[in-house]
C-alpha positions in Angstrom: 39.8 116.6 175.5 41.5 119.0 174.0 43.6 118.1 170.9 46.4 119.9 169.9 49.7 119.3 168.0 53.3 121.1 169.4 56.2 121.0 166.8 60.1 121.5 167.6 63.6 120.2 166.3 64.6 116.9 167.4 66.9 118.2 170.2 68.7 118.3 173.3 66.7 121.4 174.4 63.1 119.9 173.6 64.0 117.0 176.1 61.9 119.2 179.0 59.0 118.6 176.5 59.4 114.7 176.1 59.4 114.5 180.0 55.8 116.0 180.5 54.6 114.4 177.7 56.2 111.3 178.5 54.4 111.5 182.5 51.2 112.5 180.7 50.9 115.5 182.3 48.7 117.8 179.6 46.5 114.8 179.5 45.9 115.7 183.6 44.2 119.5 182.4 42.1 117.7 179.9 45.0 118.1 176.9 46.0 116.1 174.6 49.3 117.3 173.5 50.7 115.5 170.5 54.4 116.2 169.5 55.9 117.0 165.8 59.7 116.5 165.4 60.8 118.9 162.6 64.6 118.5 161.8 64.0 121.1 158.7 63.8 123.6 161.8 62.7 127.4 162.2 61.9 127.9 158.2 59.4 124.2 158.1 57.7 125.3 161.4 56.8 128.7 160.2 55.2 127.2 157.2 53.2 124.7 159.6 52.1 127.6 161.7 50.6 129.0 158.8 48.8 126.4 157.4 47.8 124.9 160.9 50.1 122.1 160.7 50.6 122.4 163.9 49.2 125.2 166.7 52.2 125.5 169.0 56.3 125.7 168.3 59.5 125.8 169.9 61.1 128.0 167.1 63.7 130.5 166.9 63.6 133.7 168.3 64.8 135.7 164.6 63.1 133.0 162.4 59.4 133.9 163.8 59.5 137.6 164.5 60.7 138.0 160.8 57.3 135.9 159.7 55.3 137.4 161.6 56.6 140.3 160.2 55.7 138.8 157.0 52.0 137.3 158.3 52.4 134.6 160.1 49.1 134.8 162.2 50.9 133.5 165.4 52.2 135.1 168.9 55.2 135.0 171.2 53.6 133.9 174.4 57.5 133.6 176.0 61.0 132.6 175.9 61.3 129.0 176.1 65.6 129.1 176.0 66.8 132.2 177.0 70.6 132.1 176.6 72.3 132.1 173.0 72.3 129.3 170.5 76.0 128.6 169.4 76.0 128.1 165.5 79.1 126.2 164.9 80.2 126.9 160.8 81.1 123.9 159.7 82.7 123.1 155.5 83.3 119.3 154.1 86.2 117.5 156.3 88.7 118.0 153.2 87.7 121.2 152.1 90.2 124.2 150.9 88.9 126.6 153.8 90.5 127.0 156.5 89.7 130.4 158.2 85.8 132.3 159.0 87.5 134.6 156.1 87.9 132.1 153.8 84.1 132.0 153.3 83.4 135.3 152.1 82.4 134.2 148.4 81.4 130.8 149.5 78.2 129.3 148.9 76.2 128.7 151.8 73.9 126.2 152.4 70.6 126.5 154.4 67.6 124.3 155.4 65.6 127.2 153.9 65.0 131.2 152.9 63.6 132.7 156.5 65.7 129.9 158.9 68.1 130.0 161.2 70.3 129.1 159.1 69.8 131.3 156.7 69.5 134.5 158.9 72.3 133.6 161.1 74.6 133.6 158.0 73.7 137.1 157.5 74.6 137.9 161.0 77.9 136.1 160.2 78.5 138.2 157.4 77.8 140.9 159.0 80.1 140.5 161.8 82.7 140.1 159.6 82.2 142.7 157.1 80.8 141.2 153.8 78.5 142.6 151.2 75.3 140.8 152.5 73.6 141.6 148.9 76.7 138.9 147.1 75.9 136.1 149.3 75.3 132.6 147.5 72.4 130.2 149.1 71.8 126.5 148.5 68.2 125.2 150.0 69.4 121.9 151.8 66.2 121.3 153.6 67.6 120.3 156.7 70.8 118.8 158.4 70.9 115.2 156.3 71.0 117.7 152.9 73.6 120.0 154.9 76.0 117.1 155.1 74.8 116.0 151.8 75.4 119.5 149.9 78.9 119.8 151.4 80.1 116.2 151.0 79.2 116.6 146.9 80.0 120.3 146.2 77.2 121.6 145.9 77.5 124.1 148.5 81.0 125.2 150.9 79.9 125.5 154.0 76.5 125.0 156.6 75.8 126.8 160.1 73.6 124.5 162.6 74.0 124.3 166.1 77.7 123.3 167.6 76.5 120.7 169.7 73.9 118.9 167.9 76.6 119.3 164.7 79.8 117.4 167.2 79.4 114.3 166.0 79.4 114.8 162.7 82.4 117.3 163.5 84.2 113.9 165.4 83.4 111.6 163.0 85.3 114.1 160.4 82.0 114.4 158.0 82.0 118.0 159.0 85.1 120.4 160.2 84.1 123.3 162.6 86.2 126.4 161.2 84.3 128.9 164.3 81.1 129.4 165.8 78.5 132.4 166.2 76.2 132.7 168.8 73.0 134.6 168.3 73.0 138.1 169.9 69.5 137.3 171.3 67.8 134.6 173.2 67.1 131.9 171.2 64.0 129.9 171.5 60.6 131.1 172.0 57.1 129.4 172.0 54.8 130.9 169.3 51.5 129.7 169.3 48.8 130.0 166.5 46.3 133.4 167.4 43.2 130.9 166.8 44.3 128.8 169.7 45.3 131.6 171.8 41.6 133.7 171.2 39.6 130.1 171.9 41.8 128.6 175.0 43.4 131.1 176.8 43.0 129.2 180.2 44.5 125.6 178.4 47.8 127.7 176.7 48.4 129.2 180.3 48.2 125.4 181.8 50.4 124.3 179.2 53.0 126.7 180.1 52.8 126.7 183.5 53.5 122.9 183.0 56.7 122.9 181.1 57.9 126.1 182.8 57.5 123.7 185.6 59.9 120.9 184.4 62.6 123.6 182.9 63.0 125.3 186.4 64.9 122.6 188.4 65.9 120.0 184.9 69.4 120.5 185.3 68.6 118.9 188.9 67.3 115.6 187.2 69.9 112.9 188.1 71.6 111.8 186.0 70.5 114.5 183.5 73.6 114.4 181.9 74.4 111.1 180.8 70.3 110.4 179.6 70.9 113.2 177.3 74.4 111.9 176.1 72.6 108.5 175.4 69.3 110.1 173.7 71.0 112.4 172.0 74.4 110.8 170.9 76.5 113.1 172.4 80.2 113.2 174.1 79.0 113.1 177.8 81.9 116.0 178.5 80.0 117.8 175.1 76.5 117.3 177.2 78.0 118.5 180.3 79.3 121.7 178.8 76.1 122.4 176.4 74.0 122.3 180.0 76.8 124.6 181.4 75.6 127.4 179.4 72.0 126.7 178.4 69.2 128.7 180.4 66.1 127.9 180.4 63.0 130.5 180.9 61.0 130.1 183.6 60.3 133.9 184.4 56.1 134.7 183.4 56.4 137.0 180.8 57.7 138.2 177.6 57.8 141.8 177.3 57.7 144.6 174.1 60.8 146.1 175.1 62.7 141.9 174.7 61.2 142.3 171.0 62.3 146.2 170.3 65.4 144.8 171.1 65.6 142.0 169.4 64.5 143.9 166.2 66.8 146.6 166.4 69.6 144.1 166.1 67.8 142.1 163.2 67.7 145.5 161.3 71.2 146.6 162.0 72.1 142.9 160.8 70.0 143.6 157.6 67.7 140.4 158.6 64.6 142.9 158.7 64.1 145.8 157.0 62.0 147.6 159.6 60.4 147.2 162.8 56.8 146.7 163.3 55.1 147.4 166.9 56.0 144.8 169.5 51.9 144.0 170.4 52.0 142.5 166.2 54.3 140.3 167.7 53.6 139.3 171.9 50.4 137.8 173.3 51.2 138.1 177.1 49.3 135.0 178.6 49.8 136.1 182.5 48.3 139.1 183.2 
């Protein structure tokens, strides 16, 4: 049996990966398939890629290629979530700002340097104009510090995602001021190079499994209201988050998805040059 560890954030669009673990169905190709919640997100599971925390991640699509950019010895073997990820911007229920433009000098908090949170600020900024080089960070660690930081002060305003952030935004912890959504597809599945030189055959099983159960999960009855329950979410919120969510069940990932994708994370000034698409791609299905 093969043992190896998976890692993601604790939500709604990991739920495909809950169900085949849940039926045992890595544990059918001689798998054992063990799964990591990570609510620091994209900046925590970089880190555990590269110190073999864990061998296989659900991570976001800016917050890997930019490590392994930087070193991270892992590859893009495809898309796992191929629409955008809505980043509501959220500030302190009774805060001063009241506008996107009120946060120009604002400090920003962000679970941590190389994040989503972090590099989809930039984008923010950039989108509306601001000196990228003036903005102010806070290192929050994850959501629990983001409601922390901006209930105390210590930082004006967090950017998670909108739907995962609504009840916080209902319960009047958090007030949503506008959202961005991320001008690539947002999830991918990066898995470590070791395990992808010594089990080809077992990382191709694994994805054919879960590409599998994403295919026809918005079939699942009832899908709507398990995920409302799991997840503590508005069932009209749920309904509406699975409106526009697409999941990847195409076979292949190719250079020209991440020349694209870093062209836009250098004109947003998340990158400062591109490196050649096979650093970053394993294709698993030729």
């Amino acid at each position: 049996m093969l043992n190896l560890t998976i890692g993601g954030v604790p939500e709604h669009f990991n739920y495909p990966w809950y169900l085949t673990l849940k039926n045992k169905k890595y544990t059918k190709h001689n798998v054992n398939l063990r799964w990591k919640d990570f609510p620091g997100g994209t900046g925590q599971m970089n880190a555990a890629l590269r110190n073999a925390e864990v061998d296989i991640a659900i991570i976001l699509t800016e917050g890997i290629i930019k490590d392994i950019g930087e070193g991270n010895p892992s590859k893009i073997v495809q898309t796992f979530v191929k629409s955008s990820l809505i980043w509501g911007i959220h500030v302190a229920s009774n805060s001063p700002f009241k506008e996107i433009s009120d946060l120009e000098t604002a400090t920003i908090a962000i679970s941590r340097f190389g994040s989503g949170s972090h590099l989809m600020a930039i984008v923010n900024a950039y989108n509306n104009g601001w000196d990228i080089e003036k903005l102010k960070f806070k290192v929050v660690g994850d959501l629990e510090g983001g409601i922390e930081a901006l209930s105390n002060g210590d930082a004006d305003y967090f950017m998670w995602e909108h739907f995962t952030t609504k009840p916080l935004v209902d319960s009047k912890i958090f007030r949503r001021i506008g959202d961005c959504p991320t001008p690539w597809p947002c999830f991918v599945i990066a898995i470590r190079e070791e395990i992808l030189e010594k089990y080809p055959q077992k990382v191709l099983e694994i994805l054919q499994i879960i590409n599998n159960q994403t295919r026809n999960f918005k079939e699942i009855v009832d899908i709507d209201k398990i995920l409302a329950s799991r997840y503590q979410q508005q069932l009209g919120d749920i309904q509406k988050w699975l409106s526009i969510t697409e999941w990847e069940s195409e076979n292949l990932i190719s250079k020209e998805f991440i020349e694209e994708v870093q062209n836009k994370m250098i004109k947003f000034n998340v990158i400062e040059s591109k490196a050649d698409a096979n650093k970053f791609i394993k294709n698993m299905y030729i």
